[in-house]
N, C-alpha and C positions, 0 to 999 in steps of 0.2 A: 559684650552683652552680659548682662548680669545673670547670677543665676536664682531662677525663681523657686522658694520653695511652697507653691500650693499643694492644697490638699487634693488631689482627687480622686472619685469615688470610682475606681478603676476595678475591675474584681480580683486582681493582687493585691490591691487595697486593705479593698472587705474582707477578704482570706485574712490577710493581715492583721485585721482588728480583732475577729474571731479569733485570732490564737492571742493576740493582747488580752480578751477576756477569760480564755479558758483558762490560763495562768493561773490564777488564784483561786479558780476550783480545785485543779489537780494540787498546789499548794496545801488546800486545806485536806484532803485525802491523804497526803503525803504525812503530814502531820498523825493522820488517825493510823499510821502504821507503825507508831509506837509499842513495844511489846507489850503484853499483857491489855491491852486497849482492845474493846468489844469488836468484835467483826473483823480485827486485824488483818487478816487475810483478803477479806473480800473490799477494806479499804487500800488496800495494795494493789488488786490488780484493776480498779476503777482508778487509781493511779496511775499505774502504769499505760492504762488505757489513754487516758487523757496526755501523757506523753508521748506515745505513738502520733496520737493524731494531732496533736502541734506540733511535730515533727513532721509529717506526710503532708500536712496542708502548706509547711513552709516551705516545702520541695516543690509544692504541687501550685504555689503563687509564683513561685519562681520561672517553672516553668511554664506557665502562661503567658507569665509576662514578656517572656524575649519570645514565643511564640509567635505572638499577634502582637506585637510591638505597643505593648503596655508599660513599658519601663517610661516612669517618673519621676523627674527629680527629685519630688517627695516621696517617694518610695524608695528611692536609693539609701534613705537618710531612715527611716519610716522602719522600715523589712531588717537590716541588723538591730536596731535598735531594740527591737522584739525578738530578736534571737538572743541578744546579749542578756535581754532580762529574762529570756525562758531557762537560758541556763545557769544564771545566778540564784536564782529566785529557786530551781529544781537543786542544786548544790544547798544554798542556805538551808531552804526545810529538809535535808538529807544528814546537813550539820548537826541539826535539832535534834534528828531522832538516832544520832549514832552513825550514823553510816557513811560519810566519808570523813578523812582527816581534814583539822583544820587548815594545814599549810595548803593544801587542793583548795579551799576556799578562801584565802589570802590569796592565792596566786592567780587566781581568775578574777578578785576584785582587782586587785593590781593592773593588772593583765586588760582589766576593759575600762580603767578612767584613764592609763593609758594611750589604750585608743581612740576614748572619745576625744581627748584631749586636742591630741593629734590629727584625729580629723576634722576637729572645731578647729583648728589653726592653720590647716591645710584650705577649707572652707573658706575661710575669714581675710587667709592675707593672697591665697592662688585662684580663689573662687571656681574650686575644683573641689567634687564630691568625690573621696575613695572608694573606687570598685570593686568589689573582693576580687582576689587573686587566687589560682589553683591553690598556695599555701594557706592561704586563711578558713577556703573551702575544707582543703584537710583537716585544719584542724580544729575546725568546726565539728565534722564529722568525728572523729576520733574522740573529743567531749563527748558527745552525745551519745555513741556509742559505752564509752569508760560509766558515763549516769547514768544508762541503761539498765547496767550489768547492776549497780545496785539495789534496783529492784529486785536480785535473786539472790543476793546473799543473806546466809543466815550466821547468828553470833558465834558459830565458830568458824566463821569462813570471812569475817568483818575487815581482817588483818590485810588481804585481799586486795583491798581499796587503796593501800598505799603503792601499790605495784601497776595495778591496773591503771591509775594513774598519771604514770611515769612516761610514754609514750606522747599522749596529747600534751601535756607539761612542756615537754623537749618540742615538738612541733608548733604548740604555739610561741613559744621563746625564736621560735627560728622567723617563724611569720609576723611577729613584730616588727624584728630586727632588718626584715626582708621592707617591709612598707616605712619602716623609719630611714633605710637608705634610700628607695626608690622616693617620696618628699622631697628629700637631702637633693637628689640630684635634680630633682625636678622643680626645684623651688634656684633652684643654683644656674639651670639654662633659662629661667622669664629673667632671673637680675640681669643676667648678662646680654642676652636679645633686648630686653625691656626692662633697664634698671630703674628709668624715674616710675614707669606704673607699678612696678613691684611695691615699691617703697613708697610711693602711697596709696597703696592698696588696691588698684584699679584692675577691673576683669583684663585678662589679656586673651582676646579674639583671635 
C-alpha cells in the first residue's frame, strides 16, 4: 500500500502550523537584538519568548498526537520539517547578530540537507517515512537547549558559544550516522526478502 501524504487538519497539525508562522516573528525580533538597536533588551526577550513557545507547542503537538492517536503520515513529514527550520532559521538570525560561530551554522545546514536527503530516498525507493529515534530526540533537545543559552550571553561571554556547542555537534554526528546505518540495513533486508520490488520501487506490505 502506498504511502499517502495528505494534509490533515489534525490539531498536531494546527500546532504545527502555528509554530511555522511564529518563525519569522521571533526571526524578525531576533534581528532587533542587535547592539546598540532601540529597545534591545526588551526585543530579546519578546524573542526569547517566541522560542520558548515554539518550542512547548512542538512538545506539546507531539504529545497529542501519540496521545489520542493523531499521528499522520503527513505529519511525520510536516512536524520535523518545522523543527529543522525553527532551528535553522533561530541559528542563522543568531549568525546575523554575532552570536554563534559560523562553523555551528554550516554544521546544521549540512547536518539537515543530509537528512532530508535521506529521508527523501528512504521515502522514494522503501516507502517508509523515518521515525525519530531517542538519538535524534537528544539531539534535538541539546540544539535547542545550546540556542537557548544565546539568548543570555553578553559580548564578553560570546566566546561561550563555541563550547556550548560542542556536545549537540558530537550527538547530532552520532544520530546521523545511527539513521544512516539503520536505512543501510533496512533497505538491505526488502532486497533480499523482495529484490524485484525493491528495485523497482514498489511499497513492500
Amino acid at each position: 500500500m502506498k504511502t499517502k501524504l495528505k494534509l490533515e487538519w489534525t490539531i498536531p497539525n494546527i500546532l504545527t502550523t502555528i509554530r511555522l508562522l511564529a518563525i519569522p516573528v521571533m526571526a524578525i525580533f531576533i534581528f532587533r537584538m542587535r547592539q546598540g538597536q532601540e529597545h534591545e533588551e526588551l526585543s530579546a526577550t519578546v524573542a526569547f519568548v517566541f522560542f520558548v513557545a515554539i518550542w512547548l507547542t512542538d512538545l506539546a503537538d507531539g504529545y497529542i498526537a501519540r496521545k489520542y492517536d493523531m499521528v499522520s503520515e503527513f505529519g511525520k513529514i510536516y512536524d520535523p520539517f518545522v523543527d529543522k527550520l525553527f532551528q535553522f532559521t533561530t541559528a542563522f538570525m543568531m549568525l546575523l547578530i554575532g552570536r554563534i560561530p559560523l562553523w555551528v551554522v554550516m554544521f546544521i545546514l549540512v547536518k539537515e540537507i543530509v537528512m532530508i536527503l535521506g529521508g527523501a530516498f528512504v521515502l522514494q525507493q522503501m516507502k517508509l517515512v523515518v521515525m525519530a529515534k531517542w538519538y535524534g530526540k537528544a539531539s534535538t533537545v541539546l540544539f535547542v537547549m545550546a540556542l537557548a543559552s544565546l539568548f543570555f550571553l553578553t559580548k564578553d561571554t560570546l566566546y561561550y558559544a563555541h563550547f556550548i556547542f560542542i556536545p549537540p555537534v558530537l550527538m547530532a554526528t552520532f544520530s546521523t550516522v545511527r539513521y544512516a546505518m539503520n536505512a543501510i540495513v533496512k533497505f538491505n533486508e526488502m532486497n533480499e526478502d523482495n529484490p524485484e520490488d525493491v528495485s523497482s520501487g514498489q511499497n513492500i506490505s
